[in-house]
C-alpha positions as CSV (number, residue, x, y, z in Angstrom):
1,X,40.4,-66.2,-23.5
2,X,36.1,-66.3,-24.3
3,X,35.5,-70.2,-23.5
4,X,34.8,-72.2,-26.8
5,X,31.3,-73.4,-25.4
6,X,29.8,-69.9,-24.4
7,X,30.9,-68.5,-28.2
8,X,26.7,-68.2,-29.1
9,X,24.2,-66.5,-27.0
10,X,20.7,-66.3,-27.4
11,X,18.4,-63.7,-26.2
12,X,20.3,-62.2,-23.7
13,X,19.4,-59.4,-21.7
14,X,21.6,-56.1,-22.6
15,X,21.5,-52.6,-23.4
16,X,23.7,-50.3,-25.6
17,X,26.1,-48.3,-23.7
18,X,27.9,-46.6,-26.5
19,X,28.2,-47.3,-30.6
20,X,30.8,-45.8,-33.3
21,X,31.3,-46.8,-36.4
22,X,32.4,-49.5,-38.3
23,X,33.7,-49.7,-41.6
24,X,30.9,-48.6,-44.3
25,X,28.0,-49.7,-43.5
26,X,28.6,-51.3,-39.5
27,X,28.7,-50.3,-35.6
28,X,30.7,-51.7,-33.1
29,X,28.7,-51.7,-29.7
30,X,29.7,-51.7,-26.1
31,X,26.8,-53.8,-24.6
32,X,26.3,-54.3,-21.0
33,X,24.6,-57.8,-20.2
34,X,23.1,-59.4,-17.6
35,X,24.6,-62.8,-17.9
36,X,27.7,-61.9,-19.9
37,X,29.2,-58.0,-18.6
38,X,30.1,-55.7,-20.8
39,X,31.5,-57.0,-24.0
40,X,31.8,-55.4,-27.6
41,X,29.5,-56.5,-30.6
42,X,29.8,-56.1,-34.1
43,X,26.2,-54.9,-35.7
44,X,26.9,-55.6,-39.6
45,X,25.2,-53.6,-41.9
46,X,23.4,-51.7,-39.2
47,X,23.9,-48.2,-40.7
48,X,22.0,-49.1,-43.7
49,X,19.0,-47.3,-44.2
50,X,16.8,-50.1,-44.4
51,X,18.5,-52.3,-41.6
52,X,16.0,-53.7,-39.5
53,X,18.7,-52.5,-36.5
54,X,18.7,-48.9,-36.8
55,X,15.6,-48.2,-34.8
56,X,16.0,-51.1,-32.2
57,X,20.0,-50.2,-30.9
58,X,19.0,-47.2,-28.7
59,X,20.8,-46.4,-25.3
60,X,18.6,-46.6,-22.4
61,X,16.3,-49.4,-23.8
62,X,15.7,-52.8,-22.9
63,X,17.4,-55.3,-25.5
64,X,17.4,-58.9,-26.0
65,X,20.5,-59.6,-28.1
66,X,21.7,-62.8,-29.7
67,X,25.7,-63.2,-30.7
68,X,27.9,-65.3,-31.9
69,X,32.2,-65.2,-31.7
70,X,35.3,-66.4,-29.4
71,X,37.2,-62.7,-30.1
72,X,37.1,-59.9,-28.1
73,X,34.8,-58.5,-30.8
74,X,32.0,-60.9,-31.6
75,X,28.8,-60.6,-34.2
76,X,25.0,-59.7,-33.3
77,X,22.7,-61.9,-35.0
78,X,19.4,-60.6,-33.5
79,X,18.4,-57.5,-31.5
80,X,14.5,-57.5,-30.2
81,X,13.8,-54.7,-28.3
82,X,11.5,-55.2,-24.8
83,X,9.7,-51.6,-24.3
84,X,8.8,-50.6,-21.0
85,X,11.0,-48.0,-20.6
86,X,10.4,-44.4,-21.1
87,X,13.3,-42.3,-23.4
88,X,15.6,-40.3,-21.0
89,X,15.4,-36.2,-20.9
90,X,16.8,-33.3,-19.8
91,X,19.0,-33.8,-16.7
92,X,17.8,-37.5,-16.4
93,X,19.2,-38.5,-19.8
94,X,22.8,-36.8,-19.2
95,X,22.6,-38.6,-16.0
96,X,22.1,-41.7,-18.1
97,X,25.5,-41.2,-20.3
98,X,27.3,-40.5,-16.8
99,X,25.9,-43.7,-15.7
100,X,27.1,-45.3,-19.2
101,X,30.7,-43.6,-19.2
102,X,31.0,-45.3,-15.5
103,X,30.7,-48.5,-16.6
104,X,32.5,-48.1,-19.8
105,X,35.5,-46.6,-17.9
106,X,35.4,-48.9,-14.9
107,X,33.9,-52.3,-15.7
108,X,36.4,-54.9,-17.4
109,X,34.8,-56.9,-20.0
110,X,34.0,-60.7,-20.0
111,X,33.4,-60.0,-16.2
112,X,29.6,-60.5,-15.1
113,X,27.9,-58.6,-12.7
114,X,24.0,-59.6,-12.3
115,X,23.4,-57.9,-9.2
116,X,25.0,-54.2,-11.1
117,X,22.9,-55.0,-14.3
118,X,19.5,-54.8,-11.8
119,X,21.2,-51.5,-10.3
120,X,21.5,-50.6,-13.7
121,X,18.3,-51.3,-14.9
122,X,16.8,-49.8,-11.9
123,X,18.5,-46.3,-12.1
124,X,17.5,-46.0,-15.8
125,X,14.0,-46.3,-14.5
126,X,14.3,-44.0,-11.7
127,X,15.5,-41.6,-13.9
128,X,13.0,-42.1,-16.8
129,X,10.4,-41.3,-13.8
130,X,11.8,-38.2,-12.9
131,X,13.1,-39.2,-9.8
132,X,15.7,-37.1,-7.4
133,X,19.2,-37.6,-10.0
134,X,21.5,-37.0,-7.1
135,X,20.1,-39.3,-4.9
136,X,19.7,-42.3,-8.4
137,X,23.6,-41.6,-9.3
138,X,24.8,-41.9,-5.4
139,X,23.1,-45.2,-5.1
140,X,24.6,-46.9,-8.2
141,X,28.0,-45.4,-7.8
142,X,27.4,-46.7,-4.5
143,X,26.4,-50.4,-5.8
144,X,29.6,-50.0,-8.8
145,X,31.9,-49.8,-6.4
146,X,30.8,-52.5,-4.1
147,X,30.9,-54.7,-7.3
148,X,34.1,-53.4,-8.1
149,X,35.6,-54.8,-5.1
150,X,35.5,-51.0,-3.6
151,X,32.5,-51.1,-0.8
152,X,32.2,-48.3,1.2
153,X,32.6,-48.9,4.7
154,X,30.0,-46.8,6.4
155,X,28.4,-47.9,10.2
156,X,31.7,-48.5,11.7
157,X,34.7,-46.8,12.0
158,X,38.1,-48.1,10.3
159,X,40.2,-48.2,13.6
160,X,38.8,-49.9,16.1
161,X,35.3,-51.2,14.6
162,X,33.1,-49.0,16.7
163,X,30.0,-47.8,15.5
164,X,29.4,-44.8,13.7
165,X,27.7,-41.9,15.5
166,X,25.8,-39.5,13.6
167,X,26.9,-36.1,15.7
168,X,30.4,-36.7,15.4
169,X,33.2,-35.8,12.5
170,X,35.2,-38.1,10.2
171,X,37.7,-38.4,7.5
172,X,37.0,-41.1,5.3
173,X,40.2,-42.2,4.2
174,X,40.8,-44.1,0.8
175,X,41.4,-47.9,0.6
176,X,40.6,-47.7,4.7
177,X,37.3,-46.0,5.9
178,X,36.1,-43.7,8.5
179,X,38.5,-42.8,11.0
180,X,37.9,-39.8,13.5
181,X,38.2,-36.6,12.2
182,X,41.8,-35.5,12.7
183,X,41.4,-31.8,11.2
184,X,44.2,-32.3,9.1
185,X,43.4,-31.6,4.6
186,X,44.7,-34.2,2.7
187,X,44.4,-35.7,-0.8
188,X,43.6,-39.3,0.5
189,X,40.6,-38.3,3.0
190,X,37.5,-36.0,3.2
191,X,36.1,-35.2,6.1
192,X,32.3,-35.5,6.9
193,X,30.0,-36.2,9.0
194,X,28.6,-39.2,11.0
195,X,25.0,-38.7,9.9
196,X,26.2,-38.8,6.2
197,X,27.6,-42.3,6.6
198,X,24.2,-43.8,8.2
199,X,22.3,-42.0,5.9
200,X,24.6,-43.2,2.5
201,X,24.0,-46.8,4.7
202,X,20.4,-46.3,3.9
203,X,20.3,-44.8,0.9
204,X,18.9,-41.6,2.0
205,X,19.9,-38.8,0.6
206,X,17.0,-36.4,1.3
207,X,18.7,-33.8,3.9
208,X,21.2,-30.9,2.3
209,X,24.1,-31.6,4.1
210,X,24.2,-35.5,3.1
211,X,23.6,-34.5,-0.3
212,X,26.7,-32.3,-0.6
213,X,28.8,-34.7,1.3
214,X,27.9,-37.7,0.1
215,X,28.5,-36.7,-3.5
216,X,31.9,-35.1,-2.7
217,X,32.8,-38.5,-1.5
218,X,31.5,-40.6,-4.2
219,X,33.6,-37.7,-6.5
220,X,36.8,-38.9,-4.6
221,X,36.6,-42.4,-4.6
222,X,35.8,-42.8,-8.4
223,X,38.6,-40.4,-9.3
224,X,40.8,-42.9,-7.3
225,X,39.7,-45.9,-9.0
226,X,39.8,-43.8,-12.5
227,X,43.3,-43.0,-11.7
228,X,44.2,-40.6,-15.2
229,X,41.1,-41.4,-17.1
230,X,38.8,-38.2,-17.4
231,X,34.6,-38.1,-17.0
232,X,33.3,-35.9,-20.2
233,X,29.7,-36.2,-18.9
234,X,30.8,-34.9,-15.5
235,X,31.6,-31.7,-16.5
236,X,28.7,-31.4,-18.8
237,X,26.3,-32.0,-15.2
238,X,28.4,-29.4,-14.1
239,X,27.9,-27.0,-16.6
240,X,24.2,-27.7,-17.0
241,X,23.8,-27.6,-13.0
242,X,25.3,-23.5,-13.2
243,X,22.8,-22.8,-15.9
């Protein structure tokens, strides 16, 4: 239940993660907010052609929003936007509606997450400047999880606490960790290197071999927290990637 005394926010950092509409004339928007999570708005009359919101609610672009409500879906008074952020393309923006399908399929609502808004934030930038995608979307999945309650365990091993050694093999084993490579397939582990690990550790994901590991292992540990829910904008990466 939305506490009584937090049922009107001003000016509060967000952006749009997804809209549909509403009624005649309306959109309901999933918001993601600094202070506040992800929760769902109500833009009223925002499909009008002379609302003052149909140019401001754009996905990928700083928003100060102002709201009122104590129900799941609440009503936007104000949206100003802040600028300063170049408009997604190409590769970079489907890597932005991955990012957005992410949160929309994995974060609960009402449940802030400061420290994952700044990831956010700082992936959309990343992208906007062209930067390595692979190495943007390994990061934040990397920082999702870890707010999820998920962090990867990756400079020590998940059986006796020693530390990881680049040269040598190991399956990293859902809900446990690293554990030394046993050469054995299964559904719960993948097996990869030690110098993958370290490098994930430091966010480096400049050499081949980390590249392809690291993202097999994100691939595995989201579908385990997705459980039956199905990633549209993965297979469109996909299918743009074997253009």
């Amino acid at each position: 239940m939305v506490d009584p005394e937090r049922s009107r926010h001003e000016t509060e950092p967000a952006f749009v993660l997804h809209n549909y509409p509403f009624r005649e004339t309306s959109l309901v928007l999933e918001v993601f907010t600094r202070g506040c999570g992800r929760i769902a708005l109500v833009a009223r009359g925002a499909r009008r052609p002379r609302s003052a919101l149909r140019g401001v609610l754009l996905a990928f672009q700083p928003l100060l929003l102002s709201w009122a409500g104590k129900s799941e879906l609440r009503t936007l008074h104000k949206a100003e936007w802040q600028g300063g952020l170049p408009q997604l393309k190409g590769i970079g923006l489907l890597c932005g509606f991955y990012v957005n399908e992410l949160l929309l399929r994995l974060l609960p609502r009402d449940d802030p997450h400061e420290a994952l808004y700044s990831s956010y934030e700082l992936a959309l930038r990343a992208l906007a400047a062209g930067a390595g995608h692979s190495a943007v979307l390994r990061s934040f999945e990397k920082n999702l999880l870890k707010e999820l309650g998920y962090a990867l365990q990756l400079t020590r091993d998940a059986d006796g606490g020693n530390a990881i050694e680049p040269e040598k093999r190991y399956d990293y084993v859902l809900e446990r960790g690293p554990v030394a490579a046993s050469g054995v397939a299964a559904e719960n582990k993948l097996e990869l290197s030690g110098r993958t690990l370290l490098d994930m550790e430091r966010d480096d994901y400049s050499g081949s071999v980390t590249e392809q590991e690291s993202k097999a292992l994100m691939r595995m540990l989201i579908n385990h927290c997705l459980g039956d829910q199905v990633l549209h904008t993965r297979q469109l990466l996909r299918d743009m990637q074997q253009l």
